[in-house]
Backbone as CSV, one residue per row, in Angstrom:
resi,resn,N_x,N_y,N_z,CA_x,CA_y,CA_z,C_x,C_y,C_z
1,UNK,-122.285,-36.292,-2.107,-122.887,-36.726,-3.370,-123.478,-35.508,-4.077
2,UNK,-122.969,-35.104,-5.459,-123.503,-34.220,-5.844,-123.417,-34.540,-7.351
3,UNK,-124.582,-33.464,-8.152,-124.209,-33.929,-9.419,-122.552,-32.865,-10.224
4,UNK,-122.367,-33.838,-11.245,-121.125,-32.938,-11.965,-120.842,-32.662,-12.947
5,UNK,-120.095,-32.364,-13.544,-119.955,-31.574,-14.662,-119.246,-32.557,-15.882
6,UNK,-118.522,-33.453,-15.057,-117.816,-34.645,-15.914,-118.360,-35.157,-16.848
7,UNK,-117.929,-35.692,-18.093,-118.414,-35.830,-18.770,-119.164,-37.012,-18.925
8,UNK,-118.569,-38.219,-18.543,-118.468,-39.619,-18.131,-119.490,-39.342,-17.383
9,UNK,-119.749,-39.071,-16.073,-120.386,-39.586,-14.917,-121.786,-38.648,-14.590
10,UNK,-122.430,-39.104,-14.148,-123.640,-38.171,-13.452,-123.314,-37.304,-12.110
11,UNK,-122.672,-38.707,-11.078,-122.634,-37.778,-9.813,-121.034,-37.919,-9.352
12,UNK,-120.349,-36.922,-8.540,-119.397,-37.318,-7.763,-119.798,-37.655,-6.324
13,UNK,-118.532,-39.156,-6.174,-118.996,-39.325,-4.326,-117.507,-38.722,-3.430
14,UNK,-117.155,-37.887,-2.651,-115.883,-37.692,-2.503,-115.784,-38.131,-0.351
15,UNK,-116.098,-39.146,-0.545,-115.940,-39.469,0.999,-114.209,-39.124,1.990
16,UNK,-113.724,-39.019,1.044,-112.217,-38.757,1.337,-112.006,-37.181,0.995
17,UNK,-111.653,-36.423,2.567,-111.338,-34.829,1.628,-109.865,-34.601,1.815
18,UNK,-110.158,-33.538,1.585,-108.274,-33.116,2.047,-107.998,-33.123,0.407
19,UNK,-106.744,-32.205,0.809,-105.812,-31.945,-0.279,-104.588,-33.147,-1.135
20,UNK,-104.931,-33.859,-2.642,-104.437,-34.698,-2.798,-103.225,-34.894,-2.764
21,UNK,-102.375,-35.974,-2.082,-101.134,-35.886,-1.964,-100.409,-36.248,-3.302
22,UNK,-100.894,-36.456,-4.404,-100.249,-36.834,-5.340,-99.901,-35.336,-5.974
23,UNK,-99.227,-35.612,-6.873,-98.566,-34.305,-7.265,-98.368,-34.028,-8.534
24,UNK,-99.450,-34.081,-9.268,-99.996,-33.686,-10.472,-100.258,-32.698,-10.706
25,UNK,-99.196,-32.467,-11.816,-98.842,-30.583,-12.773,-100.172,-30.172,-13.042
26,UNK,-101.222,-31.014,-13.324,-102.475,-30.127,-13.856,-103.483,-30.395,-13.467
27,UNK,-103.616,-30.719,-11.396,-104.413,-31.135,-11.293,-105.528,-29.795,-10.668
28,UNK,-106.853,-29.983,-10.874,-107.834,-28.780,-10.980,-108.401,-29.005,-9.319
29,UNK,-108.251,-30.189,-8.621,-108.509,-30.052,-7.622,-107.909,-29.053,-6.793
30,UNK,-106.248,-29.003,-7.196,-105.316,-28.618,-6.201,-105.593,-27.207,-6.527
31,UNK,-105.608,-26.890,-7.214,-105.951,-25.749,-7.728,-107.444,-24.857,-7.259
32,UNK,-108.198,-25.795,-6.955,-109.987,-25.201,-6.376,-109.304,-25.145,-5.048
33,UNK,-109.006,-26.419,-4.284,-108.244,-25.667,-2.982,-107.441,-24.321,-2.630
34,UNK,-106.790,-23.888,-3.342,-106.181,-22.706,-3.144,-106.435,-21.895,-3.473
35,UNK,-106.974,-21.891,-4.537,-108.158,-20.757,-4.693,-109.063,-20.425,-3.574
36,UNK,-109.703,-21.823,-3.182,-111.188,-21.483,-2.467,-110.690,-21.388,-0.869
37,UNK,-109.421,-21.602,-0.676,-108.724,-22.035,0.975,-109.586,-22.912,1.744
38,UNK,-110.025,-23.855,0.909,-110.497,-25.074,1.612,-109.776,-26.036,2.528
39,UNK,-110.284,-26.819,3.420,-109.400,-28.001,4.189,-108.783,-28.478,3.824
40,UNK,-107.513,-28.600,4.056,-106.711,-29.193,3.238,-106.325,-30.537,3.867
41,UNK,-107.011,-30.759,5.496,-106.495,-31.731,5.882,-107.096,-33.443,5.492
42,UNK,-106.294,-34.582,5.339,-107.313,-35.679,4.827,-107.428,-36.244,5.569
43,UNK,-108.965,-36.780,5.369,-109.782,-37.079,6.016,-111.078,-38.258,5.671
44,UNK,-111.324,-38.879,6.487,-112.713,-39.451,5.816,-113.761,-39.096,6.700
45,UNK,-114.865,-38.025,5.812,-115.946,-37.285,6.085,-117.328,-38.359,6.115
46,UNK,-117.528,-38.759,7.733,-118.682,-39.423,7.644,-119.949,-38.968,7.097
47,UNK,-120.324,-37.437,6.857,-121.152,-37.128,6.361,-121.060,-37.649,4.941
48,UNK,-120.072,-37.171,4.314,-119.987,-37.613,2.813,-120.485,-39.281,2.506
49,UNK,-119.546,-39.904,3.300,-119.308,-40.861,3.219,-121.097,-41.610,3.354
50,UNK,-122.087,-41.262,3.914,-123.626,-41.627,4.721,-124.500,-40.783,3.420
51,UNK,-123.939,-40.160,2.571,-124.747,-39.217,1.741,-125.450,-39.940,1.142
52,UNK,-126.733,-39.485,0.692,-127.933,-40.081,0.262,-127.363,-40.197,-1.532
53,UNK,-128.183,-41.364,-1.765,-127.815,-41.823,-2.902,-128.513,-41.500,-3.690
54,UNK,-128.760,-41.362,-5.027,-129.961,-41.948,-6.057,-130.490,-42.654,-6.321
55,UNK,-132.044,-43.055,-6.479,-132.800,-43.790,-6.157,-132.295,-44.787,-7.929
56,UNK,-132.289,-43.836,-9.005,-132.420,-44.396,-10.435,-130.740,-45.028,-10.350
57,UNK,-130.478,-45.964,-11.462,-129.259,-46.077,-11.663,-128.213,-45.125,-12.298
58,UNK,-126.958,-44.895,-11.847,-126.528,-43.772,-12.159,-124.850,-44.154,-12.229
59,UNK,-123.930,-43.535,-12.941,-122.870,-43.684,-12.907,-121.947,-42.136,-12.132
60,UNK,-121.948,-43.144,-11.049,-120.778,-42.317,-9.939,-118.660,-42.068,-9.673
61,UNK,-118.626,-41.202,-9.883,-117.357,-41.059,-9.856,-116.762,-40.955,-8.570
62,UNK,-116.308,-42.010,-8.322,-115.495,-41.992,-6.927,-114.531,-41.408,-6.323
63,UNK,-114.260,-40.188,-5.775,-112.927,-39.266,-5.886,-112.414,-38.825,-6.550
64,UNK,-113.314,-37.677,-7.064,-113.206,-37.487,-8.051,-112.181,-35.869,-7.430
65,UNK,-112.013,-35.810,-6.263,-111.264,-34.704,-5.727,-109.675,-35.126,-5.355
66,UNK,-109.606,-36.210,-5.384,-108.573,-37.241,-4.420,-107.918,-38.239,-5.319
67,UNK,-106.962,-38.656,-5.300,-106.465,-40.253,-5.472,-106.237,-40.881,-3.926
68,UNK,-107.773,-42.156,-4.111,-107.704,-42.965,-3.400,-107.088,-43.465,-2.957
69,UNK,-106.234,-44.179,-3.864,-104.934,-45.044,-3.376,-103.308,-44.322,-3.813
70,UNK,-103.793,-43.131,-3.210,-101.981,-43.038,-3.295,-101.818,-43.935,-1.781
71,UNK,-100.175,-44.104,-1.816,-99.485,-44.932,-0.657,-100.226,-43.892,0.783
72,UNK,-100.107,-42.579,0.393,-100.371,-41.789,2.259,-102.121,-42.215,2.331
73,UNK,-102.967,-42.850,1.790,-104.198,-42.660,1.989,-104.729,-43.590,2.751
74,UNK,-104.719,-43.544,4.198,-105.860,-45.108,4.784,-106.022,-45.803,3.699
75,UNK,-105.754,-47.427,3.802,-106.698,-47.958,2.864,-107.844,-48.519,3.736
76,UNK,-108.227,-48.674,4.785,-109.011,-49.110,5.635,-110.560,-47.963,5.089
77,UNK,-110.045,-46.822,4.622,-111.041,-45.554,4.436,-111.905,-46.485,3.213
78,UNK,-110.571,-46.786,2.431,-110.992,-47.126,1.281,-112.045,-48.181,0.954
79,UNK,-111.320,-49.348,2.306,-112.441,-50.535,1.735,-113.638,-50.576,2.817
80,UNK,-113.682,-48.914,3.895,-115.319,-48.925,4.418,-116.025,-48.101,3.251
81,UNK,-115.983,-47.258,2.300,-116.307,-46.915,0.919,-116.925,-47.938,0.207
82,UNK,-116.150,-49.161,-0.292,-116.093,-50.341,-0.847,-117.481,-50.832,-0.194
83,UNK,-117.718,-51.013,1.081,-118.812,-51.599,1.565,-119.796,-50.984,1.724
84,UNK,-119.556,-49.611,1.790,-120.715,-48.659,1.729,-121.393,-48.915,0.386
85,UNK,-120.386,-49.071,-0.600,-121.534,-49.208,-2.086,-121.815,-50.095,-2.295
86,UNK,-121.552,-51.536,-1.871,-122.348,-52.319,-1.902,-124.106,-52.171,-1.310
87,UNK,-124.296,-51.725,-0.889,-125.271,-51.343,-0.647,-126.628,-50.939,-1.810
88,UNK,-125.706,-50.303,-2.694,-126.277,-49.588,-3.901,-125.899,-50.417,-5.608
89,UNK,-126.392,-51.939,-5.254,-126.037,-52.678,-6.572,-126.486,-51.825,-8.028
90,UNK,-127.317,-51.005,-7.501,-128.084,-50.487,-9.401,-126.743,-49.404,-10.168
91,UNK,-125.891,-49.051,-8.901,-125.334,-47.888,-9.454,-123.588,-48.320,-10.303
92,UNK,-123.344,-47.587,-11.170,-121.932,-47.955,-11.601,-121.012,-47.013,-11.032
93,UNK,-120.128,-47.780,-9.604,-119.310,-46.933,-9.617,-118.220,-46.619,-10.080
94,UNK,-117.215,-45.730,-10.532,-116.165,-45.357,-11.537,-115.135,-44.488,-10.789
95,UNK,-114.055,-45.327,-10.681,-112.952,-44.592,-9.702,-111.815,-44.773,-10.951
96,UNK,-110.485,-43.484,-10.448,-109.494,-43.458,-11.317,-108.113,-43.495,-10.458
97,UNK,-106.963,-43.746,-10.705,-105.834,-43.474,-9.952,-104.806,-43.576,-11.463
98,UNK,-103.883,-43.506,-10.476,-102.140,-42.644,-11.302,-101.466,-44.140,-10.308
99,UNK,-102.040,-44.854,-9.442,-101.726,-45.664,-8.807,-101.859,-47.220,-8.244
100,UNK,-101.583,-47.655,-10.089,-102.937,-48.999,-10.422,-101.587,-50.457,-9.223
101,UNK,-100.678,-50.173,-8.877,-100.025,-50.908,-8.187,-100.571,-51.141,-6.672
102,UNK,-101.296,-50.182,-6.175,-101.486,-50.319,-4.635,-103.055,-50.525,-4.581
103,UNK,-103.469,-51.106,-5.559,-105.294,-51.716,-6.090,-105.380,-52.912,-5.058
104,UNK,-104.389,-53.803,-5.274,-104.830,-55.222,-5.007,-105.021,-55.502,-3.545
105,UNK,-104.880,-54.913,-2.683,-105.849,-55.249,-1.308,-107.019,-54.814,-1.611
106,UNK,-107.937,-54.568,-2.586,-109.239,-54.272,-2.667,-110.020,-55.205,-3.282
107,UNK,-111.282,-55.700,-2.610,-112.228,-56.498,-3.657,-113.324,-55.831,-4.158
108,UNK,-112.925,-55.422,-4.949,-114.087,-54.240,-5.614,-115.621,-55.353,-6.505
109,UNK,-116.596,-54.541,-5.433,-117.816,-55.400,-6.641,-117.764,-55.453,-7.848
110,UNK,-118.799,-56.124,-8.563,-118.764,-55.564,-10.085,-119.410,-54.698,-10.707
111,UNK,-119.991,-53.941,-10.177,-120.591,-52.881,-10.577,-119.464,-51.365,-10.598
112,UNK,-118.201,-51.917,-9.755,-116.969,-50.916,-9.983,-116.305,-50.868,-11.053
113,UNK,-116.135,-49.674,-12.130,-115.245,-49.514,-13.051,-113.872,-49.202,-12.370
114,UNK,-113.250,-50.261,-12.591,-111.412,-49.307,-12.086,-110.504,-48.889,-13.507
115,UNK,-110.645,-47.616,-12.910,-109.242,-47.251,-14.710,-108.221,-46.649,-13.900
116,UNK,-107.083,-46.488,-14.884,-106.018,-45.901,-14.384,-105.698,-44.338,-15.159
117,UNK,-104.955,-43.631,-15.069,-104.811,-41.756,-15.766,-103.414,-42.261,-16.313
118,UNK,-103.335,-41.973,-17.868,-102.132,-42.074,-18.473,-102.146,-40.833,-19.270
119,UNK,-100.951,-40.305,-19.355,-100.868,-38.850,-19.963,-100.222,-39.605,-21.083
120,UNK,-98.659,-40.060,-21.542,-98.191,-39.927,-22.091,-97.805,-41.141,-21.812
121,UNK,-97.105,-41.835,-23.062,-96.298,-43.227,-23.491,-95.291,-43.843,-22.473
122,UNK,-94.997,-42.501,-21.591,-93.689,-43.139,-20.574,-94.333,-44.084,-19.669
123,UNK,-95.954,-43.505,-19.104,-96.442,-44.265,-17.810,-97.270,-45.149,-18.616
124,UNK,-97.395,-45.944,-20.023,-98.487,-46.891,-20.388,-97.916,-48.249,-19.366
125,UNK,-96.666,-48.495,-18.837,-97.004,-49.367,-17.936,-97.910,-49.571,-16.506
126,UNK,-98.451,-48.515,-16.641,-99.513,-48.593,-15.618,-100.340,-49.459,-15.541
127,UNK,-100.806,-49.631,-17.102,-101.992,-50.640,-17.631,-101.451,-51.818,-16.768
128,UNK,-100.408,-52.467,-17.162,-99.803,-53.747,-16.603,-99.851,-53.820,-15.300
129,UNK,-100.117,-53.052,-14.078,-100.500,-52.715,-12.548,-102.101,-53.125,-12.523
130,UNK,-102.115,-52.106,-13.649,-104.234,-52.335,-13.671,-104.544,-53.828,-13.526
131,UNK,-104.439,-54.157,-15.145,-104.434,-55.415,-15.387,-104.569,-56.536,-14.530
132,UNK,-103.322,-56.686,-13.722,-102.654,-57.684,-12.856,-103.258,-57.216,-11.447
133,UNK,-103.535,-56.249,-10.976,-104.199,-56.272,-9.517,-105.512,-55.627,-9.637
134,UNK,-106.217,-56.259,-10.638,-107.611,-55.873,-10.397,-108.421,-57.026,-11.166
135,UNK,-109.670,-57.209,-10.872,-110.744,-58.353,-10.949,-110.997,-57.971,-12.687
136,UNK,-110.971,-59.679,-13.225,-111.324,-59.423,-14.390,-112.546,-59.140,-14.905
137,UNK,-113.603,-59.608,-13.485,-114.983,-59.361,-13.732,-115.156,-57.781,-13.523
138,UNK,-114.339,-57.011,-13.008,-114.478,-55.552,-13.260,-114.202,-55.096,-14.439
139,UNK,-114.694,-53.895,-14.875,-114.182,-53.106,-16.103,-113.477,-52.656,-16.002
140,UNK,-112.644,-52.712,-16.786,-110.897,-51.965,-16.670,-110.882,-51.132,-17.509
141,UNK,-110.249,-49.533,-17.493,-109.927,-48.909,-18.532,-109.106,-47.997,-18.096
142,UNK,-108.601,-46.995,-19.248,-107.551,-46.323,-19.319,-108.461,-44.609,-19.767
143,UNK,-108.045,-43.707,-18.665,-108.250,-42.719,-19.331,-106.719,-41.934,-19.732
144,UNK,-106.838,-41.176,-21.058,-106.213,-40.623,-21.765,-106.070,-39.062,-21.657
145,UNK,-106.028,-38.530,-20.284,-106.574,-37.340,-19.888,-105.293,-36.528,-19.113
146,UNK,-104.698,-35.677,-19.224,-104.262,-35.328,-20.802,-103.958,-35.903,-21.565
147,UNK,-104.379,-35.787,-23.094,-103.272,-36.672,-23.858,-101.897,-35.731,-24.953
148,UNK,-100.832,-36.353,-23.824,-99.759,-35.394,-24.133,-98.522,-35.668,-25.191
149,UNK,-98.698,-37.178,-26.118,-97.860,-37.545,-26.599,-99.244,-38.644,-27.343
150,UNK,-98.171,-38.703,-28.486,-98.750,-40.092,-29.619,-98.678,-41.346,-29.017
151,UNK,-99.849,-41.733,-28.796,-100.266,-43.204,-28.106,-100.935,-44.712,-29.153
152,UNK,-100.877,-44.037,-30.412,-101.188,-44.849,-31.744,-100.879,-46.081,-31.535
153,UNK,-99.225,-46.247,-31.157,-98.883,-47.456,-31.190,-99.345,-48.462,-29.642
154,UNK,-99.918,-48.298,-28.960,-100.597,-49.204,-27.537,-101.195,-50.108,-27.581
155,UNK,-101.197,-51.344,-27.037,-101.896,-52.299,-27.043,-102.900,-52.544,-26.034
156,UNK,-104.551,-51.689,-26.681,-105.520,-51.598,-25.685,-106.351,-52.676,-25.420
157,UNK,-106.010,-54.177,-26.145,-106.994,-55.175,-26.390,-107.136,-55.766,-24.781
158,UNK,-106.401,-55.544,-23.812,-107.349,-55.911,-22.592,-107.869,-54.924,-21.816
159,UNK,-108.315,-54.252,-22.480,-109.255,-52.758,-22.042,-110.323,-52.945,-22.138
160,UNK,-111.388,-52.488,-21.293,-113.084,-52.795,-21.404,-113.797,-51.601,-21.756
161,UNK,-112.607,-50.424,-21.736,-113.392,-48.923,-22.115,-111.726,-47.807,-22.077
162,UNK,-112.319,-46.783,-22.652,-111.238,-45.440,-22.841,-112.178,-44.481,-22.943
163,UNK,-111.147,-43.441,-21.957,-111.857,-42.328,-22.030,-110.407,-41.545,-22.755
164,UNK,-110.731,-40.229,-23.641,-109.539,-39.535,-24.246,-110.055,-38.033,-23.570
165,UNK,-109.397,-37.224,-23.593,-109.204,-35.689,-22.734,-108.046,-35.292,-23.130
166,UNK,-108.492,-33.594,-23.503,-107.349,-32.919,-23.555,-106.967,-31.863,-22.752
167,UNK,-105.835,-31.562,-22.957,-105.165,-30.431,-21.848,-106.450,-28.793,-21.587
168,UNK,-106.663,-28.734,-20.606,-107.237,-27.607,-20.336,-106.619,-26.185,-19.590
169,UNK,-106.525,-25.172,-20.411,-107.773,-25.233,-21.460,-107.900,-25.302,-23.000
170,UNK,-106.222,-25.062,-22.827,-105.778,-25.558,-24.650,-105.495,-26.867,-24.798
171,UNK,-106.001,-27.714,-25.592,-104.845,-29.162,-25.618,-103.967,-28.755,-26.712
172,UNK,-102.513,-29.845,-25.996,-101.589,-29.922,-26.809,-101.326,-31.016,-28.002
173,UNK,-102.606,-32.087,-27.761,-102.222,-32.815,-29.011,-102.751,-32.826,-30.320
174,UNK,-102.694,-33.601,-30.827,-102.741,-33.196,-32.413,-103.630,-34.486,-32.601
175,UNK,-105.151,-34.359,-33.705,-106.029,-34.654,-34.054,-105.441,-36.453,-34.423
176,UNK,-104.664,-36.518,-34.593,-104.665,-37.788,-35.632,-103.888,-38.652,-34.090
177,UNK,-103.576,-37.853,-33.202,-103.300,-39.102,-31.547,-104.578,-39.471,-31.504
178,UNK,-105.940,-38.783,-31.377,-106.806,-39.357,-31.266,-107.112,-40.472,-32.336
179,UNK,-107.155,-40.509,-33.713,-107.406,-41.153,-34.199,-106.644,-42.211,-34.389
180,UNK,-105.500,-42.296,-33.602,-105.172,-43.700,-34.095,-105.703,-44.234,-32.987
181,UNK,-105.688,-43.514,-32.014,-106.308,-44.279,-30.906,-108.008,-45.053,-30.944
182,UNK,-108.237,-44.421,-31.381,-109.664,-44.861,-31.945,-109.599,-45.900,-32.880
183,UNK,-108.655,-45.905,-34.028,-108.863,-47.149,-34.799,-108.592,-48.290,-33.935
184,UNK,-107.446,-48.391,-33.158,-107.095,-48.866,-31.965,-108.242,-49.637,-31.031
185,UNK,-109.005,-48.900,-30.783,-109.954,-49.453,-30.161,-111.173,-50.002,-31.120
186,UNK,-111.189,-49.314,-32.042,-112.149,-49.680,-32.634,-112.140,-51.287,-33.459
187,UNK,-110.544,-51.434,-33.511,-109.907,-52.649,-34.286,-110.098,-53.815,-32.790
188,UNK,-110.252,-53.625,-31.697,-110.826,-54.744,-30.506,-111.978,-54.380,-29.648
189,UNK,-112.723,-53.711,-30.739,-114.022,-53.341,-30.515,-114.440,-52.863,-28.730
190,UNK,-113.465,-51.715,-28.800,-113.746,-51.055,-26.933,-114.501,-50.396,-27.313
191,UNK,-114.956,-49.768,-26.610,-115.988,-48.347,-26.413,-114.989,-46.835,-26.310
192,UNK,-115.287,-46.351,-26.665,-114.449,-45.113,-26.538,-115.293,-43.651,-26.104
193,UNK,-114.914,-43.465,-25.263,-115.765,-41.952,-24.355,-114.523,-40.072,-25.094
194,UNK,-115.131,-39.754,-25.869,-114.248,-38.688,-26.234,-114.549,-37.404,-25.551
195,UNK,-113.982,-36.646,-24.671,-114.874,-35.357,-23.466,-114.769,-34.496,-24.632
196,UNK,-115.313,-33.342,-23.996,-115.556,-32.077,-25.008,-114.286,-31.291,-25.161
197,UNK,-113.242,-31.595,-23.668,-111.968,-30.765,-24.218,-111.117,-31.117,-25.141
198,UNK,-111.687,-32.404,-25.485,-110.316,-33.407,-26.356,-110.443,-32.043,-28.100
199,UNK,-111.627,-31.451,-28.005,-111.721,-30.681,-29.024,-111.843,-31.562,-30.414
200,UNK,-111.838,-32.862,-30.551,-111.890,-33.625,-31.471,-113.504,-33.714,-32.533
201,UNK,-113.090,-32.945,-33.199,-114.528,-32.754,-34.439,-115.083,-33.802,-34.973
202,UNK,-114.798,-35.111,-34.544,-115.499,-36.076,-35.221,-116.209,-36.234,-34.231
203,UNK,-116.406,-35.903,-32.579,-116.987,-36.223,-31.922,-118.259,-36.183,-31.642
């Protein structure tokens, strides 16, 4: 448990270490590993996992080093996690995956945000994974991180939140993806989280 830099969240919890097996062109984890020649093996770190919490309410990012649910990951890891935060009703926890299909053996409280990572228009069927194997009493959302293609045209109305992000450390998209996306949300009244790389000046 530590605090982070994210924009969204206060703290990361990373009870799961090791090097992520998913295989994402721009992911910064994979990248601090090899840089730093950290463990690469995965694992679930009972220390992590027992780490002292915050007393105030706080919004926690759940693996924020890892995808939880890719297919190679224990899910057994996953749902002693799950019960560990029950423990901690005040806090919001906020997990992400690339892997909203292998959700539904989980009963996530409601104090869990589940979103899914969509770069570009090819994977918006992800949403439809989200959607369909996760609790409606949870918050569902979509982060937009990178956003690598025009997403204007999407239908975000069963979304409970969006986060938008751009490529680091240059983004590649162009000012007006964000904004349609925003009217978008703004036309089924979501919330919209814009990070500082999205570089977007209305922000």
């Amino acid at each position: 448990m530590q605090r982070t830099k994210i924009d969204w969240a206060d703290y990361s919890w990373n009870p799961i270490k090791g090097y992520c097996p998913n295989t994402c062109k721009y992911c910064y984890a994979h990248k601090m590993f090899d840089r730093l020649g950290w463990d690469k093996t995965i694992r679930l770190d009972e220390k992590a996992l027992l780490a002292k919490m915050p007393k105030k309410p706080a919004r926690i990012f759940v693996g924020s080093m890892i995808d939880m649910y890719h297919q190679d990951i224990d899910k057994e890891w996953v749902k002693i996690i799950i019960k560990v935060s029950r423990r901690y009703p005040q806090h919001t926890f906020i997990t992400l995956t690339k892997f909203p299909e292998n959700l539904l053996p989980y009963l996530f409280p409601v104090n869990w945000w589940i979103g899914v990572t969509i770069e570009d228009a090819e994977y918006w069927f992800r949403t439809i994974e989200l959607i369909n194997n996760t609790s409606k009493d949870n918050k569902r959302f979509v982060s937009f991180e990178p956003l690598l293609t025009n997403m204007n045209d999407v239908d975000v109305r069963r979304l409970d939140w969006i986060i938008i992000g751009g490529l680091t450390p240059k983004p590649v998209h162009k000012e007006e993806w964000i904004t349609g996306i925003l009217d978008n949300a703004h036309f089924a009244n979501i919330p919209v989280f814009i990070k500082s790389n999205a570089k977007y000046p209305k922000n």
